[in-house]
N, C-alpha and C positions, 0 to 999 in steps of 0.2 A: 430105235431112238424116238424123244417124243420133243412134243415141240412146249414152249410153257412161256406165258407173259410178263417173267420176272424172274430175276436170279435166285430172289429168294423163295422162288415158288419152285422151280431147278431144284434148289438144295432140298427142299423139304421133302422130294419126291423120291430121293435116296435116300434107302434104308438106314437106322442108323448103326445097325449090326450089320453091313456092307462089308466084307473083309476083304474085297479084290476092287483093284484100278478103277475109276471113275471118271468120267471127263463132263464136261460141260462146257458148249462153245457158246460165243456170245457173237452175236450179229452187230455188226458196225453200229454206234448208234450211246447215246447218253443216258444211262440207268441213273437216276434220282433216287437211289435207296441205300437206305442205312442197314450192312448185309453182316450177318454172324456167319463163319462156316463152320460147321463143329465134326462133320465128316470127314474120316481121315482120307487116306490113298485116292485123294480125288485132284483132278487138272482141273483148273480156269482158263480158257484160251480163248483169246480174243482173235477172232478169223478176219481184222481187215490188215489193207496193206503196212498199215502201222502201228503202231501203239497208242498213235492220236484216237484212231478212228473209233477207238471200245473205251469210253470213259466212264467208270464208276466212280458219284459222286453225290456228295450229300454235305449239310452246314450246319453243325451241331458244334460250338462252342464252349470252351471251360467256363464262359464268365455270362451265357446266358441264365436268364433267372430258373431258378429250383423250388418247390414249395419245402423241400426237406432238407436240404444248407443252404438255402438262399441261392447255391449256381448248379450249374451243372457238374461243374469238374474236370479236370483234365480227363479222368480216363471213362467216360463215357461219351465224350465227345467225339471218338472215333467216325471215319467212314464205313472202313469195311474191319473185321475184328476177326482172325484166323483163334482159334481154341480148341486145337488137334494137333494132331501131327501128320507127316509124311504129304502134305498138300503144296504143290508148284502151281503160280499164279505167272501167266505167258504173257506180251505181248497188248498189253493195258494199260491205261490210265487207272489210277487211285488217285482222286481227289476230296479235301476238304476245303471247299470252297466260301468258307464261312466270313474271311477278310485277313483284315491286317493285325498283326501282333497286341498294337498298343490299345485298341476300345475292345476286341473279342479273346485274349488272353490263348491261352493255348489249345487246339485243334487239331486235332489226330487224323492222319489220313489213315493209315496203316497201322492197326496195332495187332501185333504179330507176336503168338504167346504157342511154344508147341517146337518142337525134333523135329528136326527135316523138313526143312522148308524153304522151298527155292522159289525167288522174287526173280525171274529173269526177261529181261528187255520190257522191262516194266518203266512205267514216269510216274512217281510218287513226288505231289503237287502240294505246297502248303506252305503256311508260317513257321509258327511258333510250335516243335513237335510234331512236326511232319509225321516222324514215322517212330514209333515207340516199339522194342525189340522185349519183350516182356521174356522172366517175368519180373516183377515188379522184385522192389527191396523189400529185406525181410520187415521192416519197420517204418512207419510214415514222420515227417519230422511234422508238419503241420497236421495237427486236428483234421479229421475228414478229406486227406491228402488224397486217400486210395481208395475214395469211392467209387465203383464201379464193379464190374460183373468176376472179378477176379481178385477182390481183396481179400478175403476169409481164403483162396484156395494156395495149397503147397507150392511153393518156390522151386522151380523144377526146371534147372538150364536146359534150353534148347539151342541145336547148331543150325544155324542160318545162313543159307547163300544167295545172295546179292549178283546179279551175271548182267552186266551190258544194261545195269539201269541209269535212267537221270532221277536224281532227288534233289530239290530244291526246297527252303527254308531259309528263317533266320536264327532263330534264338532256339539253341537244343536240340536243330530240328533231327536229329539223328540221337536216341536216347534209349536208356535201357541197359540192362543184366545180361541178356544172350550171349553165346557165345555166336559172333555173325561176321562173314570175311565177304568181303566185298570185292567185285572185281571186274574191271575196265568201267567202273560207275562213272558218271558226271556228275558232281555234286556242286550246285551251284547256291552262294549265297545272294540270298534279295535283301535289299537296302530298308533298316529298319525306321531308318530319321533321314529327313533332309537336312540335318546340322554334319557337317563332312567333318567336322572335330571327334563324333561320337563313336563311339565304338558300335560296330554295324552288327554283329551278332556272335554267333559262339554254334560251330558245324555240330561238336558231339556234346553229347554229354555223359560219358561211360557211367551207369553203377555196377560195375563187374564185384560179385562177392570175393568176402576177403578167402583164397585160396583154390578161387578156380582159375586153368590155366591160361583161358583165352577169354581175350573181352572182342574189341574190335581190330580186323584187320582190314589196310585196305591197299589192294594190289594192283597196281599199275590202273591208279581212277585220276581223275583231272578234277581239280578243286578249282573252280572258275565263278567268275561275277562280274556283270555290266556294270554296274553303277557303282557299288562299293568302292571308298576312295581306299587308297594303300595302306595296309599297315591295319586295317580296321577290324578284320574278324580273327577271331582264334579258331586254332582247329578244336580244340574241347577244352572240357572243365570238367573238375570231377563232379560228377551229382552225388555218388558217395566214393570215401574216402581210399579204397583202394582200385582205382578207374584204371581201366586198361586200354589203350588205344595205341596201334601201329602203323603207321604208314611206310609201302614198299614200292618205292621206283613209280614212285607219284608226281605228277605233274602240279605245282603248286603257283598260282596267279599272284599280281599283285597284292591284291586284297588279303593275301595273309598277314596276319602279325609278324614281324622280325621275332618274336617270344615263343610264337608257335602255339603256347600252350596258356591257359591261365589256373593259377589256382583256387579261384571261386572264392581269394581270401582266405584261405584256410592255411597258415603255412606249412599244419601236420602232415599233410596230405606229400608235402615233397620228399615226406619217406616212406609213404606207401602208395602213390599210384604208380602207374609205367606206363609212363607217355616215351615213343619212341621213334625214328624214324634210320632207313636205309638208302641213301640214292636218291632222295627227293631232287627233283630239280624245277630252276624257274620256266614258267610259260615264255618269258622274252628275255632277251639274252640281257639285256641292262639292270635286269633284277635280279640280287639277291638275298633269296628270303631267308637261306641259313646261315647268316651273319651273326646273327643274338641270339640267340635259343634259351627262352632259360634256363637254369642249372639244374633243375628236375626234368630237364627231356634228355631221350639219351641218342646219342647216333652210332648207329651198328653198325658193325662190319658185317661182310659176305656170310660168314660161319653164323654170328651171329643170328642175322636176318632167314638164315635156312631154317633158325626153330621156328618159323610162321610159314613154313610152307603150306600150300593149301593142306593137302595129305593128311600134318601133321592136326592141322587146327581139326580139322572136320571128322580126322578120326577113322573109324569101321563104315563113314556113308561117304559113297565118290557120287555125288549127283549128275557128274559127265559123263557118268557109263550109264547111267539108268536108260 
């Protein structure tokens, strides 16, 4: 083993015709670098007592200035930017630490593009886009939408596991195509206005294309937030029109919408996305958040809820046997 004074100095020191397991530990301590991994069958593992203790982080924002469209863009904005497959990140922080929603626009901590890919007891830290599940949609609605180092490349689902993480965000910050099931996550929303009238943010924002089976699932994770007054965030919206998102025997706080769902204004969309849920319930017994649901979510029975068993979403890869 060799020692090296930089993750990204780590990386580049595997081959990148590498065909067998790969690790790389990380000494307690705050990496300031904007990091690509492009090496597949490789671990990240942060060796302190927490996940506090190994933060990778960096401040690159959609709405800083660009000489070649004026900003940067959402997807170059990322922190750290996975572009392979078969890579599990341990036991870290991912942050973008670049600020708040409303003056720096969207801010990628985690953009995560590639099969098999396990985020476990990881803290994924941010605003607006926290964490983007790539890959992107086949088509941009605005000009210069998908700038960034994977717009020209094939659209290519990846299955994604999510194990024992916190993600926190406000507006989308959970977004993307993947196919990605999440499980015992803490997903917390931060408060985007100090006007308590306002609607505080929006957790997902599925683009599942139109015909693949799974979009988001999320299993037994606790949807929580300090400040957010009641009734104020949704769990998603479609980014595009046929969005898949499920929640199963999820713990849901105040700060839900009684709606659950919104549809981005679009009313198409309430015959083709599938927003759904099984067995949710409230954080405090006074609350009930599945009162109003709107007519585009659906609530499942037991049978039902079985077609999202882990197994079934993730297919030929069990990441808990590896």
């Amino acid at each position: 083993s060799s020692v090296y004074p930089t993750i990204s100095a780590a990386l580049d020191a595997i081959p990148m015709d590498l065909n067998e397991p790969a690790c790389i530990y990380l000494a307690p301590g705050i990496y300031h670098e904007k990091i690509t991994i492009n090496k597949p069958y490789l671990t990240i593992l942060g060796t302190g007592k927490s996940n506090k203790d190994v933060v990778l982080t960096y401040d690159d924002y959609a709405l800083a200035p660009m000489a070649d469209i004026g900003k940067l863009g959402t997807f170059r904005s990322y922190s750290v930017f996975i572009d392979t497959h078969d890579v599990t990140l341990q036991n870290l922080t991912i942050e973008n630490a670049s600020g708040d929603s409303l003056t720096h626009g969207q801010a990628i901590a985690l953009y995560a593009d590639g099969d098999r890919l396990v985020i476990d007891s990881c803290r994924l830290i941010g605003h607006q886009d926290t964490l983007f599940t790539g890959p992107l949609p086949p088509k941009e609605i605005e000009p210069d939408g998908f700038i960034g180092p994977k717009q020209f490349a094939p659209r290519i689902n990846g299955r994604q596991y999510y194990k024992n993480c916190y993600i926190c965000g406000d507006i989308d910050f959970i977004f993307g195509s993947a196919t990605a099931y999440f499980e015992n996550c803490v997903i917390e929303s931060l408060c985007l206005t100090t006007n308590v009238n306002d609607i505080q943010g929006y957790i997902t924002a599925a683009s599942t294309p139109e015909g693949q089976e799974y979009g988001y699932i999320f299993s037994d994770c606790r949807f929580i937030s300090k400040d957010c007054p009641a009734g104020s965030v949704y769990l998603g919206r479609p980014w595009r029109d046929y969005a898949k998102t499920i929640l199963i025997s999820c713990e849901l706080g105040a700060h839900i919408h009684p709606a659950g769902f919104h549809d981005w204004n679009r009313e198409n969309t309430h015959d083709t996305v599938y927003y759904a849920e099984y067995a949710s319930f409230p954080a405090t017994s006074d609350y009930r958040p599945l009162s109003d649901r709107a007519d585009f979510v659906q609530n499942l029975n037991e049978q039902q809820a079985g077609y999202f068993a882990k197994e079934l979403v993730l297919g030929d890869w069990a990441p808990d046997k590896l």
